[in-house]
C-alpha positions in Angstrom: 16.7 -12.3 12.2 15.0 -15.3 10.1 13.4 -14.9 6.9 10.3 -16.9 6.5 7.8 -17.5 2.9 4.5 -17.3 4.1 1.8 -17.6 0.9 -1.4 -14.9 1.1 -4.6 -14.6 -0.2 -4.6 -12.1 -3.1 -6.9 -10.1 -1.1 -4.8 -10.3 2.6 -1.8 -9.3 0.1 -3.8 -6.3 -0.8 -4.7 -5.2 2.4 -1.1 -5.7 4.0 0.3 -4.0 1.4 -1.9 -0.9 1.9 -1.5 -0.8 5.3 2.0 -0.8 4.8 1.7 2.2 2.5 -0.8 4.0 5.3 1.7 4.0 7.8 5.2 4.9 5.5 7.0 1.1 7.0 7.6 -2.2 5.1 5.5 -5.3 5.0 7.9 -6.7 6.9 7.5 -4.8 9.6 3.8 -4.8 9.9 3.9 -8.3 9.5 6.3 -9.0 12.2 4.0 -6.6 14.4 0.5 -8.5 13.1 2.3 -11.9 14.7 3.7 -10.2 17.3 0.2 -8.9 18.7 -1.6 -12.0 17.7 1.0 -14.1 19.5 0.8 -12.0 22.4 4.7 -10.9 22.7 4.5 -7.4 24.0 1.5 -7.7 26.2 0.0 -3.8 26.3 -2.2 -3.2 29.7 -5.9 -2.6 29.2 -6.9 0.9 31.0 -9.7 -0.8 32.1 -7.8 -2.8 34.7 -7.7 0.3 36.7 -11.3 1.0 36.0 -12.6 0.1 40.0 -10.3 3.5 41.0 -12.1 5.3 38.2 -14.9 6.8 40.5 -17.2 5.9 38.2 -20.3 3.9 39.5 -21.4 2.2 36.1 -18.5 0.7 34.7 -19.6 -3.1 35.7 -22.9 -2.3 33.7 -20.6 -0.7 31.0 -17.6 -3.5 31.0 -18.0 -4.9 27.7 -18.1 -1.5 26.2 -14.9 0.0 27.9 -12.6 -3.2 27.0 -13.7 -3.0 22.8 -12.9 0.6 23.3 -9.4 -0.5 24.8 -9.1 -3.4 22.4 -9.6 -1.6 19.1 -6.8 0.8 20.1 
């Protein structure tokens, strides 16, 4: 694994750091997972790519909706 310096914000510092905290990890690691899903690496399936078997009838009307659901998971 390669270490890497990357200079924050004092605020973006704050809020990494916290969020490290929240979820009991390192910075480390929620930085390497912050690139990792900005970057695209482990591509996660949208539910919503299944959402024409649904047997719902408004889920073109509803679209936008259903994928920020999915995308702020």
């Amino acid at each position: 694994m390669k270490r890497t310096t990357v200079k924050l914000p004092d605020d973006l510092d704050a809020r990494l750091r916290h969020e490290a905290r929240r979820r009991g990890t390192t910075i480390s690691q929620v930085t390497r997972e912050a690139i990792n899903d900005h970057l695209g690496g482990e591509r996660r399936r949208l539910g919503a790519a299944a959402a024409g078997r649904s047997g719902r009838r408004d889920v073109s009307e509803r679209i936008e909706e259903i994928l920020r659901e999915e995308l702020s998971l």
